[in-house]
Every structure is written in C-alpha cells, then in structure tokens.
C-alpha positions in Angstrom: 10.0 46.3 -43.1 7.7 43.2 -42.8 10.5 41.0 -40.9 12.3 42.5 -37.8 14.5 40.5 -35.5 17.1 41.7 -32.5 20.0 41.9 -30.9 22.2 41.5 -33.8 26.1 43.4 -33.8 25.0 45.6 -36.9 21.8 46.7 -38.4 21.5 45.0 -41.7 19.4 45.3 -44.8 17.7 41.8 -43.6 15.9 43.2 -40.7 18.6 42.8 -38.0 18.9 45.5 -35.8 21.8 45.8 -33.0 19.6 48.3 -30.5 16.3 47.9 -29.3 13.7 49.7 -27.3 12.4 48.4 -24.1 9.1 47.7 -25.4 11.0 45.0 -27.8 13.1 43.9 -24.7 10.2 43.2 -22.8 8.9 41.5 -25.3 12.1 39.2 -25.6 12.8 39.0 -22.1 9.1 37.9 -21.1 9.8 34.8 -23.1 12.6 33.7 -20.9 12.2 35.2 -17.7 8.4 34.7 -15.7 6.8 36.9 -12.8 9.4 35.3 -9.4 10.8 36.6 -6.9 14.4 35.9 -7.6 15.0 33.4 -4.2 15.2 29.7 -4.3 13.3 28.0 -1.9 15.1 25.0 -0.9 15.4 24.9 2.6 12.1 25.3 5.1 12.5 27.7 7.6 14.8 30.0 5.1 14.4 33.9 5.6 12.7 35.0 2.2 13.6 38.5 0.7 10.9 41.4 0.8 10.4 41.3 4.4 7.6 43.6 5.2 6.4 44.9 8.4 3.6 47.1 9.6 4.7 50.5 11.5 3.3 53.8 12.3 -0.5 52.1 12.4 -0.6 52.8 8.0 3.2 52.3 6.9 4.1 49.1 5.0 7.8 48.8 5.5 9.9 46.0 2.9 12.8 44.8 3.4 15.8 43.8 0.4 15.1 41.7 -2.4 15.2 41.0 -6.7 12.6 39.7 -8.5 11.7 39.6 -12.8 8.7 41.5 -13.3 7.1 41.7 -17.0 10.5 40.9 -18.7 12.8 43.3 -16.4 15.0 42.7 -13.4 14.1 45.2 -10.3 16.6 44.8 -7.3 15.5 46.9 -3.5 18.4 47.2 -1.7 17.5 48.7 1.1 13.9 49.3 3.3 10.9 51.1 0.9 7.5 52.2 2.9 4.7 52.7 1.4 1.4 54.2 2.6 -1.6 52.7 3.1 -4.7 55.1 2.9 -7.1 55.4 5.5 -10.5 53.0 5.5 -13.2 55.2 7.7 -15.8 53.3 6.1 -18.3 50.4 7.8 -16.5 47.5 5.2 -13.7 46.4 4.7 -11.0 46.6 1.8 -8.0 44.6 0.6 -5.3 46.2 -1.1 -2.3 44.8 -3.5 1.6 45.4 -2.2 2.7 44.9 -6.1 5.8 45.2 -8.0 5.1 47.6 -11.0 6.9 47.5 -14.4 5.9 50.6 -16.2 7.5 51.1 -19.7 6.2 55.3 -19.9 8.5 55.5 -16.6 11.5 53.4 -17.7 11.8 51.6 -14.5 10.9 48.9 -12.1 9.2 49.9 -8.8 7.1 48.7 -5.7 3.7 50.3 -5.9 0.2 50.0 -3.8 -3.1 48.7 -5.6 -5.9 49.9 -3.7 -8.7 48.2 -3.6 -12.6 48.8 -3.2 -14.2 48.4 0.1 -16.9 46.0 0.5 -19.0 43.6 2.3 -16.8 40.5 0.8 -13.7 42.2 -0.5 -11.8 41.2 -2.9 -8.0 41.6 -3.9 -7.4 43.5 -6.7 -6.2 41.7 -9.9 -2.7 42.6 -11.0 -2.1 44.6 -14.4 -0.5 42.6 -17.2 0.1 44.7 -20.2 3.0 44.2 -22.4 4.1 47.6 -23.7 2.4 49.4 -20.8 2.4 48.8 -17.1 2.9 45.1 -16.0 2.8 43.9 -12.1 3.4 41.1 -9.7 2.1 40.3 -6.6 3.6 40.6 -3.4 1.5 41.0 -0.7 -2.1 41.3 0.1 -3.1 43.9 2.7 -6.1 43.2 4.9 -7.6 47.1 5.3 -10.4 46.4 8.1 -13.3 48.8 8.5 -12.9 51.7 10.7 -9.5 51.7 10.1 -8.2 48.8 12.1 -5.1 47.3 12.3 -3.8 46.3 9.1 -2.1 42.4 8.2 0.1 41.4 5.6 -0.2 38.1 3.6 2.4 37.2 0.9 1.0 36.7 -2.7 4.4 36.6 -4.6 5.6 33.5 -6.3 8.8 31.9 -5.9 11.4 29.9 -7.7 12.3 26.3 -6.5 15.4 23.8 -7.5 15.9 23.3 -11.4 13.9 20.5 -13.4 17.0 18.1 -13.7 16.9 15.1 -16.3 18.6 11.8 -15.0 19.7 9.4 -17.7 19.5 6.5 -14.7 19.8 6.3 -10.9 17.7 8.7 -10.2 16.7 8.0 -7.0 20.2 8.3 -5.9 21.0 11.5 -8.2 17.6 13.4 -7.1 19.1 13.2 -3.1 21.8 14.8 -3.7 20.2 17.6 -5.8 18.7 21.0 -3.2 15.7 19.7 -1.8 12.2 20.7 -3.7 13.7 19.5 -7.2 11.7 18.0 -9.8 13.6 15.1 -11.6 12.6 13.0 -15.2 13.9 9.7 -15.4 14.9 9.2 -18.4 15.4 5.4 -19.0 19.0 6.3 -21.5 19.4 2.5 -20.1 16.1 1.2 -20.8 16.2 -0.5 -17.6 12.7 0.3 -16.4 10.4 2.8 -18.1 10.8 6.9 -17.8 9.5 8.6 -14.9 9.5 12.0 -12.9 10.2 11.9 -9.7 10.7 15.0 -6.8 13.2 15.5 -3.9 11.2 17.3 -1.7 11.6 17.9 2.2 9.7 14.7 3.0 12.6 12.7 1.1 12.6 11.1 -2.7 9.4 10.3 -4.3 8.0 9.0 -7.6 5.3 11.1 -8.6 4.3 9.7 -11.9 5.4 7.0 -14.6 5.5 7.9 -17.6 4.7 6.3 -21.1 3.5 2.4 -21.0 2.1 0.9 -18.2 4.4 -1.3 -16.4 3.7 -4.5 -16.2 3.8 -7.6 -13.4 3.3 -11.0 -12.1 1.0 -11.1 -9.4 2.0 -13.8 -7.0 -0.5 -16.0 -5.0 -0.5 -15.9 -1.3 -2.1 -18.5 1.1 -2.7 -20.5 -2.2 -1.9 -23.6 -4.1 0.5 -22.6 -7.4 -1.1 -21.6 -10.8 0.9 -21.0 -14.0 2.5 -17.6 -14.4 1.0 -17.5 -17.8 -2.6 -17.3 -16.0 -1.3 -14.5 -13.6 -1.0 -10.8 -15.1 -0.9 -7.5 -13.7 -0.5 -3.8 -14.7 0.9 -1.2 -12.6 1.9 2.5 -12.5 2.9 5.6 -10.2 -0.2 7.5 -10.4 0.9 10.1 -8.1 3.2 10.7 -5.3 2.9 7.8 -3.5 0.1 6.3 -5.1 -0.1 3.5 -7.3 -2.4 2.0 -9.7 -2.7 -1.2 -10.6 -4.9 -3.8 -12.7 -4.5 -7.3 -11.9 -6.4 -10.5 -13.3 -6.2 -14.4 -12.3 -7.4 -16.3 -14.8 -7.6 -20.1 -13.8 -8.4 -22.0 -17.5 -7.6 -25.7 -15.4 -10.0 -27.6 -15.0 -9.5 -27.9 -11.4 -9.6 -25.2 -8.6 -6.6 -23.2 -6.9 -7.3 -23.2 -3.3 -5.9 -22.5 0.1 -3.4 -24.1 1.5 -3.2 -25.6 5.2 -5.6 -23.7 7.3 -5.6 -20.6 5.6 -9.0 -19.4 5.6 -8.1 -17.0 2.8 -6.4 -16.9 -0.4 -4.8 -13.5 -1.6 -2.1 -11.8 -4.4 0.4 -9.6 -4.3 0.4 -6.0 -5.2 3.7 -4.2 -7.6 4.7 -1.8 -4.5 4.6 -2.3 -0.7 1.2 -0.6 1.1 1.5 2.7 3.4 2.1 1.3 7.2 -0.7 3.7 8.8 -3.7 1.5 8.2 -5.5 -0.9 6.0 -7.0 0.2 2.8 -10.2 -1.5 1.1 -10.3 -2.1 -2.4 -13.1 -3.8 -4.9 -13.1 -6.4 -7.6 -15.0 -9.5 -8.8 -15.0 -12.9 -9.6 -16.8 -14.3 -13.1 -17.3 -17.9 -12.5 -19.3 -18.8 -15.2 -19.7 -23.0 -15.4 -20.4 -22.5 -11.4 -17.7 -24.2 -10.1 -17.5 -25.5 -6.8 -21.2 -24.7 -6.4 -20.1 -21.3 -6.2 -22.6 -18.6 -8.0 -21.4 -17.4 -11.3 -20.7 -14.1 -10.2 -19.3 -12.8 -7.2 -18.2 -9.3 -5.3 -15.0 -9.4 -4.2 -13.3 -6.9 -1.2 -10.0 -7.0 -1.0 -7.9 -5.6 2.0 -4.7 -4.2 2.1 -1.9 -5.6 4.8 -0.1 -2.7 6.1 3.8 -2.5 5.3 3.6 -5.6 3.0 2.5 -6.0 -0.5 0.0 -8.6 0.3 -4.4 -8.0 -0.7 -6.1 -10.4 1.3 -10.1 -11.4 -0.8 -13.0 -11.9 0.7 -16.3 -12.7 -0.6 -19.9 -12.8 0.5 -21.2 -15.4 2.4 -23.6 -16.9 -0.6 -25.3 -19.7 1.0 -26.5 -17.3 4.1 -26.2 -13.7 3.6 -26.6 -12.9 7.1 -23.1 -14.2 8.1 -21.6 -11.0 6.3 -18.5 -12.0 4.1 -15.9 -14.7 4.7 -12.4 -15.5 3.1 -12.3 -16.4 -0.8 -10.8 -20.4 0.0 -10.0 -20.5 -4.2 -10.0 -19.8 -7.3 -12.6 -21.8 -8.7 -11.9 -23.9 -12.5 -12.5 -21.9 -15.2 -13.0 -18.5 -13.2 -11.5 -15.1 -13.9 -10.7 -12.7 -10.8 -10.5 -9.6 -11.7 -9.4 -5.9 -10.0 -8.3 -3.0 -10.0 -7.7 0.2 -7.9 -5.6 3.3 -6.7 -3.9 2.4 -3.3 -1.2 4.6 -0.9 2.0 2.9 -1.1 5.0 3.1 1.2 7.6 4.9 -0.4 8.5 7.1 2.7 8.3 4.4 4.7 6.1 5.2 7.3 
C-alpha cells in the first residue's frame, strides 16, 4: 500500500495501522523528541545526571540519569563502568563515552567509541542512522600516550526552560519564569512592537526586536531647540544588550542651532541608556553643503558616549588648524544634515 500512517485503534483498509515496529517509532518519535539529556538546567551550580568518575586507572564509572536518544527514552538507574582500552602507543587518542540506540538489539545502552591515536587526535563523530544504530554524546575521554591518566569532559547536550510566548508584560512575566528561559513578546496589545527576550542568570534581557524598526525623537542636548519634525531616529535591540540605532538632524532653517551658555559642545540623545563601565566611540558626519557658518561642506563627526545616561556628545575636527586635534561641534549649521548611526552596549543590567 502506497499510503501508511500510525498509531491508529484498528488497522483499516485506508492505511491505518494500530501497531508499529520500532523502526516506524523511531521514526515518529525523532520528530518530537531530539538527542538531550533529560535534565533542565535552570539553576548554576545544579548537580547534573550521568556523573562519571575515573577508577581503577582504565574504568569509566556513570552515575544515574535519562536522556532521548534517536527517538527512544533510555533511563540508568544505578552506576555502569565501562572500560577503556589500553593506549601503549607514542600518541595520543580520544575516545566517545556515547549513548547508543541500536534498533538490531531493541534497546538503549551506554557504549564506548574508541578512537584513533594520533599526533592531533580527534573525537570520534557520533553514529546517526535512523533504522540502525543512532548515538549521543556524552563524554569525551582524553587517552594520553603511554597510557596515562585518563580525563573526562562532557559532550552531552542539555535541555533548558521552555520557549514561553507573552501576550504583554513580559519583562515582569519572564522573572518569574526558571531562570535560562527564552521569552517572545508578542505585542497581543500592540503597545510597542514584538520582541524576544531571555531570563537568564544575569537577570531579564532583550535580546532582539523583532519586525519594524522602532522609531524615535532624538532630543538636543547642550543646544538651542529645533522642530521635532527635523529630528528623527531609528532604533532596535540588536542583541542582548545592544542596540542599534540611526539618527539624523536635519536643520532646513535658515539660521543655525547652536550651543547654549558655555557649552562648548552640542550633543542628542540616544533610544536606551549606555553601559556604565566606560565610554564608547561612535562615527558620523555632517553634510553642510551652502557652507554655513564658514564651516566646510563636509565634516567627520566622533561622537562619544556618556556612561549611565543616554546622552552622545559630537565633536568635530579642528578645520581651520588641523593640528589642534578635534574640538566640540558648537551647532548645527543652516541648511546642514547630521547624520549617524551605530551599534552601542546599553545598560540594561545596570551595571
């Protein structure tokens, strides 16, 4: 029959069938269930299942533990030791502490892959084949020549707290999820944009936006006022703690915006506060094309960060005599367009 599909009550004349070989379970099973240990890690410091110890000089001994391998669930309950062979050779050798699905033996078991000796040794690869024998790391054995002492290095992957979806608040949902959860705001309110966000030891965290850019008003600092109209910025969570963000001041007056008092610098502000641990350096440029203020029609602008604040101080170079390095930007001159943009380290755990 061309069309087969299981676990049904009955077999029927459509192609249901109500038992099925492991080979089709596996099959099934793989779809839903990966290669993990079966062990949450959500609290540091946690004693993790398959505790294995060296003993005897060549005996790997592993503790408890469950784990889906290759579409089956293998439980130890107790201590297994395996044997490591010998290595009397001049090079070393790595072997692989595996957990080994094998369909001709109907069972789950732990199993050593030994490897080659060599000048660079190299672990060898697990065996992945549905239908025959299928394997998951656990640990890597270090073999050294002339048979010294062995080490032990895990290799097996974990699980960590479930992908939750928040339909708002997440910030205040994701703390009081297990800590190493990975969140999606998903905006039900439309209140700010969807985003995914992680729980993680360190505290909450936006790691991404997703969809649109965001977008801002950049406000002037130091500065006389300019319309809001000629002040637009973009602005997303590029990573965890890191934000990027586009801004551009476009003064269309005929007059310029410039410092006010005795501020010998004008600056904007930024969509997120900047990391406290130092000051970050940033580039952009100013088109000034009527030459304005006798300034040149093009300038090189570095901007500076101001730790803990949200504040990007510009400064240009010194035009009139290069030597004197770069001094504040005093305005922006008529009819000039600033322009930057940049990834920057925010301060989301404050630091």
């Amino acid at each position: 029959m061309a069309e087969i599909s299981y676990p049904f009550n009955a077999d029927n004349a459509n192609g249901g069938t109500s038992i099925i070989s492991q080979t089709q379970w596996q099959a099934m099973a793989a779809g839903w269930a990966g290669d993990y240990v079966d062990f949450r890690l959500t609290t540091p410091g946690e004693s993790l299942p398959f505790v294995a110890s060296v003993v005897n000089g060549r005996d790997l001994q592993i503790g408890s533990g469950r784990a889906w391998v290759g579409g089956f669930y293998y439980q130890n309950t107790s201590t297994k030791t395996l044997t490591v062979p010998a290595n009397s050779t001049t090079r070393g050798r790595k072997d692989l502490v595996v957990i080994q699905a094998d369909i001709s033996k109907s069972s789950v078991n732990l199993a050593l892959r030994t490897g080659t000796a060599a000048a660079s040794p190299a672990e060898p690869f697990p065996t992945r084949n549905r239908g025959g024998v299928w394997e998951m790391a656990l640990y890597v054995v270090d073999v050294p020549a002339n048979n010294g002492a062995l080490t032990l290095t895990r290799r097996a992957p974990f699980t960590m707290g479930s992908i939750a979806a928040f339909p708002w608040s997440a910030r205040e949902s994701a703390l009081l999820m297990p800590p190493n959860t990975l969140g999606i705001d998903v905006d039900q309110n439309a209140s700010g944009g969807q985003a995914e966000v992680f729980r993680g030891t360190d505290g909450y965290v936006t790691t991404r936006h997703l969809g649109k850019t965001r977008t801002y008003t950049p406000g002037l600092v130091n500065s006389g006022s300019m319309s809001s109209s000629l002040r637009t910025g973009r602005w997303r969570w590029a990573g965890p703690n890191l934000v990027w963000f586009q801004v551009t001041i476009n003064n269309t007056t005929s007059k310029p915006v410039e410092a006010t008092g005795s501020n010998w610098r004008v600056g904007i502000t930024l969509p997120q506060t900047c990391n406290a641990k130092g000051i970050q350096v940033l580039s952009g440029y100013l088109a000034n094309p009527n030459k304005s203020s006798g300034m040149p029609n093009m300038l090189s602008i570095t901007a500076t960060t101001h730790p803990k604040s949200t504040t990007l101080y510009l400064s240009i170079p010194n035009y009139r005599t290069p030597t004197e390095g770069l001094d504040g930007l005093r305005q922006f001159p008529a009819k000039s367009t600033f322009s930057i943009s940049g990834v920057y380290e925010a301060n989301e755990f404050n630091e």
